[in-house]
C-alpha positions as protocol buffer text, in pm:
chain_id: "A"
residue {
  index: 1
  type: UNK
  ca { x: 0 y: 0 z: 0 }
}
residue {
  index: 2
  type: UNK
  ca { x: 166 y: 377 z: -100 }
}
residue {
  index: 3
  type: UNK
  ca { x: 246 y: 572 z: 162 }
}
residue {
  index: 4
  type: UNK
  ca { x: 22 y: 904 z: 219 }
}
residue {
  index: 5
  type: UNK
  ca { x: 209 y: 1208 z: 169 }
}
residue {
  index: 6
  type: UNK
  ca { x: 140 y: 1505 z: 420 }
}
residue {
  index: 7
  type: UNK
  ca { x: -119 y: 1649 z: 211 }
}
residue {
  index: 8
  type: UNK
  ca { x: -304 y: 1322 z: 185 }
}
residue {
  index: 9
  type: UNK
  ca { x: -257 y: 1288 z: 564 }
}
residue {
  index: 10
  type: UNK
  ca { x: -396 y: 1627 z: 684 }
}
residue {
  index: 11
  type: UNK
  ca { x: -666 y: 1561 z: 447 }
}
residue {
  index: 12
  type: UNK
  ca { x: -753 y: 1252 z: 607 }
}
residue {
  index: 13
  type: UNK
  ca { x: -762 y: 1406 z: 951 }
}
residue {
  index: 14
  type: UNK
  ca { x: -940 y: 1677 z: 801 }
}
residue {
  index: 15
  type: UNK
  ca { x: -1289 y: 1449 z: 700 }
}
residue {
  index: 16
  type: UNK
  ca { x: -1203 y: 1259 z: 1014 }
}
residue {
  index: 17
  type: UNK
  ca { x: -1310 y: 1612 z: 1206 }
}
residue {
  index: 18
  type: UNK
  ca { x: -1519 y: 1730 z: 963 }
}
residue {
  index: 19
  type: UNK
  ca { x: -1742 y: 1422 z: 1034 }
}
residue {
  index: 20
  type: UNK
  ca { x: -1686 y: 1353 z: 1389 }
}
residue {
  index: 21
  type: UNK
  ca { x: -2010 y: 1381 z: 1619 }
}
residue {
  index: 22
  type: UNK
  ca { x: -1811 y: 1641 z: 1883 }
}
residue {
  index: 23
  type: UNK
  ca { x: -2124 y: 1528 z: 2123 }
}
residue {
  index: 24
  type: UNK
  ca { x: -1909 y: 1258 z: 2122 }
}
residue {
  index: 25
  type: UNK
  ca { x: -1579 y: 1432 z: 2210 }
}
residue {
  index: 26
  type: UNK
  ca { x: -1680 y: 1657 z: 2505 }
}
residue {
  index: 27
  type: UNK
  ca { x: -1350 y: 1582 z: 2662 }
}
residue {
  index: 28
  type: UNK
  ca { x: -1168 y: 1639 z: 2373 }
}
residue {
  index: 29
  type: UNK
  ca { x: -1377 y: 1977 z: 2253 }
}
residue {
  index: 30
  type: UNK
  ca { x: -1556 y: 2142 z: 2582 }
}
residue {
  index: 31
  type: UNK
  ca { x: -1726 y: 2398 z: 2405 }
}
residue {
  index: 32
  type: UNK
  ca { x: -1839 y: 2266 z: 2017 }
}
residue {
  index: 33
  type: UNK
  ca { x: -1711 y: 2550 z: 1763 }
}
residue {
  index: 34
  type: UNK
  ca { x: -1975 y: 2751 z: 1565 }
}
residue {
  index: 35
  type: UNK
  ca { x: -1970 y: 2542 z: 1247 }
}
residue {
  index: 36
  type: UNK
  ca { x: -1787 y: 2202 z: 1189 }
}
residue {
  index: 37
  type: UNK
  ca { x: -1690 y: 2286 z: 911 }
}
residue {
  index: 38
  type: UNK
  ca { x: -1343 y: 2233 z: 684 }
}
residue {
  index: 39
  type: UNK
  ca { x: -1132 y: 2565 z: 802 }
}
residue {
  index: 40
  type: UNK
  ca { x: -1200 y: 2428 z: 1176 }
}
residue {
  index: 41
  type: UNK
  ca { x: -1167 y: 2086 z: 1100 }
}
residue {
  index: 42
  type: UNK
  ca { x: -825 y: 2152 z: 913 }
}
residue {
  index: 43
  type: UNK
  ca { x: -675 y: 2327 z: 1196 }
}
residue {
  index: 44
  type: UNK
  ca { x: -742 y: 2096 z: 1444 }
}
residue {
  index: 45
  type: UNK
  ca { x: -618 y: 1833 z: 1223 }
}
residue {
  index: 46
  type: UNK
  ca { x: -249 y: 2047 z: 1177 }
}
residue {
  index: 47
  type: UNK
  ca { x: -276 y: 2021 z: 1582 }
}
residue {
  index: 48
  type: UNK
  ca { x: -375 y: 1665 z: 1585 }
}
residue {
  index: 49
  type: UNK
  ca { x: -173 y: 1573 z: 1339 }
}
residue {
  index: 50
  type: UNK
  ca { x: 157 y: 1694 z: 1470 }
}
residue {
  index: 51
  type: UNK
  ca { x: 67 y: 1561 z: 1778 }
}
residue {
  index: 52
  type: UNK
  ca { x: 97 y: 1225 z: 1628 }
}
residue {
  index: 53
  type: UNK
  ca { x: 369 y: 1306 z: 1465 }
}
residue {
  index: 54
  type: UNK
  ca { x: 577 y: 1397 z: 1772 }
}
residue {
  index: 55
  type: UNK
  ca { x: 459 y: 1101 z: 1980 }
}
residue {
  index: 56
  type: UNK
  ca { x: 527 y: 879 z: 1675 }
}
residue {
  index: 57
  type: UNK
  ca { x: 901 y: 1010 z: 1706 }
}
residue {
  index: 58
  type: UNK
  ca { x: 934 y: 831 z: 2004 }
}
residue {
  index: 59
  type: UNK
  ca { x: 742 y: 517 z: 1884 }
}
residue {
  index: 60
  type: UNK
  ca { x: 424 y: 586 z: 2013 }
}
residue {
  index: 61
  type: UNK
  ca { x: 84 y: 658 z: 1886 }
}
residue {
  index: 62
  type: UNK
  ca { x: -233 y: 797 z: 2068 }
}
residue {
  index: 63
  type: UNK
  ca { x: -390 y: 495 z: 2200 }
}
residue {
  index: 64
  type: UNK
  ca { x: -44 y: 436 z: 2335 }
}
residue {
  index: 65
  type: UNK
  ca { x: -56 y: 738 z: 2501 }
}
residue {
  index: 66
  type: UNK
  ca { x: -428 y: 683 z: 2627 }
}
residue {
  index: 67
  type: UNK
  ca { x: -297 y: 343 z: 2749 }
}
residue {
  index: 68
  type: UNK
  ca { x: 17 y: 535 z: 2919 }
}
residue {
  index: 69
  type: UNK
  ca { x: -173 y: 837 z: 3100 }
}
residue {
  index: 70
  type: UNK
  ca { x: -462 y: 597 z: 3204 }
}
residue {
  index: 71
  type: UNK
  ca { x: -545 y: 693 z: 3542 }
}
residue {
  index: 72
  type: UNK
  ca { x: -286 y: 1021 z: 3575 }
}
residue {
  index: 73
  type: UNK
  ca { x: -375 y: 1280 z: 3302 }
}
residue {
  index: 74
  type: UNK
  ca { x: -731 y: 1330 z: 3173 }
}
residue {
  index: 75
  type: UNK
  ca { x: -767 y: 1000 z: 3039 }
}
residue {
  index: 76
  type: UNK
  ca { x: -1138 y: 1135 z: 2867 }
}
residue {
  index: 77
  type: UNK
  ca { x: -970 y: 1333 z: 2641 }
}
residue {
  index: 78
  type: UNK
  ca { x: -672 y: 1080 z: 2556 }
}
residue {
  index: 79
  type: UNK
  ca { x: -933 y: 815 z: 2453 }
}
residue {
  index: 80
  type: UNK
  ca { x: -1102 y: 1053 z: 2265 }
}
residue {
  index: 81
  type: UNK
  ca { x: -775 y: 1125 z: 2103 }
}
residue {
  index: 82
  type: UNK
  ca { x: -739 y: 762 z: 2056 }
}
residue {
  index: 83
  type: UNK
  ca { x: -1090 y: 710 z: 1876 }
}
residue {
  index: 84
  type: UNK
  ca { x: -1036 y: 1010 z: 1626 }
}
residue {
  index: 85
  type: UNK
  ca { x: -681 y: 814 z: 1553 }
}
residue {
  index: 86
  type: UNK
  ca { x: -841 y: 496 z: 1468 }
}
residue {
  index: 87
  type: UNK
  ca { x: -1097 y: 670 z: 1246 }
}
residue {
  index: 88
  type: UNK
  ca { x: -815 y: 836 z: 1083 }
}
residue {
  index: 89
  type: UNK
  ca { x: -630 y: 549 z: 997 }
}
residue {
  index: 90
  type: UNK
  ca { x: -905 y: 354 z: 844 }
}
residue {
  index: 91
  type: UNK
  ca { x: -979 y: 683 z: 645 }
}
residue {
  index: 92
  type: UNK
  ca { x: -664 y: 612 z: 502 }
}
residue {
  index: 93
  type: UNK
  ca { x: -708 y: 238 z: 456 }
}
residue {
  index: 94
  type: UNK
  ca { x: -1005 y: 314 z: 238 }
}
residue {
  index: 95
  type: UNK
  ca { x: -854 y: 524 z: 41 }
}
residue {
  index: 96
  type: UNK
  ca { x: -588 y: 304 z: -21 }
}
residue {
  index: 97
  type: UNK
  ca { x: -276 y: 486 z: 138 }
}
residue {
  index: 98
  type: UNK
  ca { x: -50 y: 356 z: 453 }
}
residue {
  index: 99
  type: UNK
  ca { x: 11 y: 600 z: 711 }
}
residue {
  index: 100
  type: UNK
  ca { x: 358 y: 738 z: 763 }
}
residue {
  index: 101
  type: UNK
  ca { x: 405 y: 736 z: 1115 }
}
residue {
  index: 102
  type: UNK
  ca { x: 303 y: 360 z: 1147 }
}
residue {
  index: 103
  type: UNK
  ca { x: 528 y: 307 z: 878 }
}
residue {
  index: 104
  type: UNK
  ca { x: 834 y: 413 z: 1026 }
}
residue {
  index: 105
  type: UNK
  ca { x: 715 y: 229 z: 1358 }
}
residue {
  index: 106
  type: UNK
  ca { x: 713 y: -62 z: 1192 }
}
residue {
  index: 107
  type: UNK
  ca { x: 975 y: -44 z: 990 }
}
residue {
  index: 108
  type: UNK
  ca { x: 1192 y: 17 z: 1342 }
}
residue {
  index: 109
  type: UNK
  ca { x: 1043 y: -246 z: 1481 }
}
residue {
  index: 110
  type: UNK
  ca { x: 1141 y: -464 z: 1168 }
}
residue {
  index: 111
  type: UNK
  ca { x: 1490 y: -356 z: 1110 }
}
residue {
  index: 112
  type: UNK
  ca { x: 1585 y: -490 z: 791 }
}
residue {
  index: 113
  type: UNK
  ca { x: 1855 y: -472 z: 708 }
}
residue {
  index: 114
  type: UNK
  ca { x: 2070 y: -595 z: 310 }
}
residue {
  index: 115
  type: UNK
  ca { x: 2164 y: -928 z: 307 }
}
residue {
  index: 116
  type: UNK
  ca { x: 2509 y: -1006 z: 443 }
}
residue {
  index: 117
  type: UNK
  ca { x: 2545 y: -706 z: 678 }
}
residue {
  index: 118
  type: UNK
  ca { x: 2749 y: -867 z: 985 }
}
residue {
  index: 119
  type: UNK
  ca { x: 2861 y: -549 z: 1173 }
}
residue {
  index: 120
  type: UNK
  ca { x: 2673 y: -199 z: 1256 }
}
residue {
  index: 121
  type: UNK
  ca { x: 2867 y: 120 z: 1398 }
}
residue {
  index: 122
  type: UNK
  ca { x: 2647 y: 408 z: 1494 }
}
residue {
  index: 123
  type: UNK
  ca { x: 2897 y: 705 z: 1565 }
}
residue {
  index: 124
  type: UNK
  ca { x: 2766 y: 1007 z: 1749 }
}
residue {
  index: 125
  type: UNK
  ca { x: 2423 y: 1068 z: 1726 }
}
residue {
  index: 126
  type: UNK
  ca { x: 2345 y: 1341 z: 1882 }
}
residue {
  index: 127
  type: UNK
  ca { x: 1985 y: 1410 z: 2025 }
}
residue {
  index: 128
  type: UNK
  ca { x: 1854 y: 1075 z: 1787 }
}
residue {
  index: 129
  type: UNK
  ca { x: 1466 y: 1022 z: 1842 }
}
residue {
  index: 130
  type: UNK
  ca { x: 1353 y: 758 z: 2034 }
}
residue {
  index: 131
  type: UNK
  ca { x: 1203 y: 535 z: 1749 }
}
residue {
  index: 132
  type: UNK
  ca { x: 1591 y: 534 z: 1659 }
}
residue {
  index: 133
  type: UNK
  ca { x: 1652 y: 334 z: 1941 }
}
residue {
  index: 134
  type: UNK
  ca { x: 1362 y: 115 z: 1897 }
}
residue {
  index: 135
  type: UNK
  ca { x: 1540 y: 38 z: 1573 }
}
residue {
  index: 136
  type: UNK
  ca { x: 1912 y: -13 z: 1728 }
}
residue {
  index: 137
  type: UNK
  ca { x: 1769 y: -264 z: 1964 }
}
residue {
  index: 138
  type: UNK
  ca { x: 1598 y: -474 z: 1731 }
}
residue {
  index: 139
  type: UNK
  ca { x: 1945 y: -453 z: 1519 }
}
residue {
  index: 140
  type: UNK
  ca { x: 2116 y: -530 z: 1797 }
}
residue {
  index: 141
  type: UNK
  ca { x: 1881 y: -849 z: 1780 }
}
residue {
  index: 142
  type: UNK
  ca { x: 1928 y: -932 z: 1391 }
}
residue {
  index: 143
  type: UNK
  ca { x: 2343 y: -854 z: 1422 }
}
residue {
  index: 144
  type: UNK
  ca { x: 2528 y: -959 z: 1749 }
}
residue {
  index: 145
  type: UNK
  ca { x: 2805 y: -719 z: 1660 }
}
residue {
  index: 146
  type: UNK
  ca { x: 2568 y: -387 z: 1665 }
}
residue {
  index: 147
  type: UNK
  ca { x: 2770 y: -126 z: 1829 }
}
residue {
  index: 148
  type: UNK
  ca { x: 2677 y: 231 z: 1941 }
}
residue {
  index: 149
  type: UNK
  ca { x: 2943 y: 444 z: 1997 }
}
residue {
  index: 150
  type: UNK
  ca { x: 2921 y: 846 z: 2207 }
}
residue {
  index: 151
  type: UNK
  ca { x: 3141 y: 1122 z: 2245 }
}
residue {
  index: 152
  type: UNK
  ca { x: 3309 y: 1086 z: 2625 }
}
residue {
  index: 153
  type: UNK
  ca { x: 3358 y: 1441 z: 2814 }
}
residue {
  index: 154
  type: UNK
  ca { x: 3708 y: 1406 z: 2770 }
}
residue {
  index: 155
  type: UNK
  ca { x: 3692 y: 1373 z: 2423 }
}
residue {
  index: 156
  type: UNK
  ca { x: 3750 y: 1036 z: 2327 }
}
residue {
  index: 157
  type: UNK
  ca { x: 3506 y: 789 z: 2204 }
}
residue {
  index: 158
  type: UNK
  ca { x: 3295 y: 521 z: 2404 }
}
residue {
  index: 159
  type: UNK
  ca { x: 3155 y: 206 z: 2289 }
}
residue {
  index: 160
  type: UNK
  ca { x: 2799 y: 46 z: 2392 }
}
residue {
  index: 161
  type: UNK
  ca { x: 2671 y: -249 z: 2274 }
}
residue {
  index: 162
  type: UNK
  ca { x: 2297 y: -328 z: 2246 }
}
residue {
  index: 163
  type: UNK
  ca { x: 2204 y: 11 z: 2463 }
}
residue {
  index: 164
  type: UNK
  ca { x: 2454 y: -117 z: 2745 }
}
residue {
  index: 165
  type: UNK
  ca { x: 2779 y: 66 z: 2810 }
}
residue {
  index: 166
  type: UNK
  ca { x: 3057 y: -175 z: 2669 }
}
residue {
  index: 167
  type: UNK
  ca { x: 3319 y: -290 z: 2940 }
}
C-alpha cells in the first residue's frame, strides 16, 4: 500500500473532524465550535496531526498514550484522542494509502537490514529520536556485533553495545 504524503494525511484528519459527532468528544472539545466545518476541521487536524507526529518520534501513537496516562492525566480526552486516531487510519485504509508514522514504527520495529550485513557502527548521534533506538535494539537483535558508539567528556570515544555501556 503507497504511503500518504502530508497532504493526503492532513486531508484525512481533516474528513475525520469534519465528520466527527463532537457530542461525542466533550473531553476532547468542551465547548463545540460555531460550524464544523473544513477551516476548523483543518486546523485541528495540523494540531492533531503533529501531535501524532511527535509522539510517533518516540514510537508511540495515541492509544499508546491513552494506554500510558490511564489513570494520571485526563484519560477522557486521551481516549477521545485515541478514537479520532483509529478513524483516521481507516480513512486512510479506504482510500488506499498507509500511514507514515506507522510506517516508520514498523519499519523500526522490523529492522531490515541488506543481506550479508554482519557489523553496525552508529557514531555520534546526537539528540537521535527515540524510534531510533527502537530500531538499534531490534538490530542489535538481527546482528550480534551492533555497536553504538558516544562522544566521552574528555573527548575520546565510548563504545555500547545493544544500549549497554561496553566494558
Amino acid at each position: 500500500m503507497p504511503l500518504a504524503s502530508p497532504l493526503q494525511e492532513r486531508a484525512a484528519w481533516t474528513e475525520v473532524l469534519a465528520k466527527v459527532p463532537l457530542g461525542e468528544m466533550t473531553a476532547l472539545f468542551p465547548a463545540a465550535p460555531e460550524s464544523q466545518d473544513l477551516t476548523w476541521a483543518s486546523a485541528v487536524a495540523e494540531t492533531v496531526g503533529t501531535l501524532r507526529k511527535t509522539l510517533g518520534a518516540g514510537g508511540y501513537t495515541l492509544a499508546a498514550g491513552a494506554e500510558a496516562l490511564a489513570g494520571l492525566d485526563d484519560p477522557a480526552r486521551w481516549s477521545q484522542l485515541a478514537r479520532l486516531e483509529e478513524l483516521y487510519l481507516e480513512t486512510l485504509e479506504a482510500w488506499g494509502l498507509a500511514d507514515g508514522e506507522s510506517a516508520k514504527q514498523g519499519a523500526a520495529r522490523e529492522a531490515t537490514l541488506p543481506e550479508g550485513v554482519k557489523q553496525v557502527k552508529v557514531f555520534a548521534v546526537a539528540d537521535a529520536p527515540p524510534l531510533f533506538g527502537v530500531w538499534l535494539r531490534h538490530v542489535s537483535e538481527k546482528v550480534p556485533r551492533a555497536s553504538l558508539y558516544r562522544l566521552r567528556p574528555r573527548g575520546g570515544l565510548g563504545s555500547m553495545k545493544s544500549g549497554c555501556p561496553a566494558s
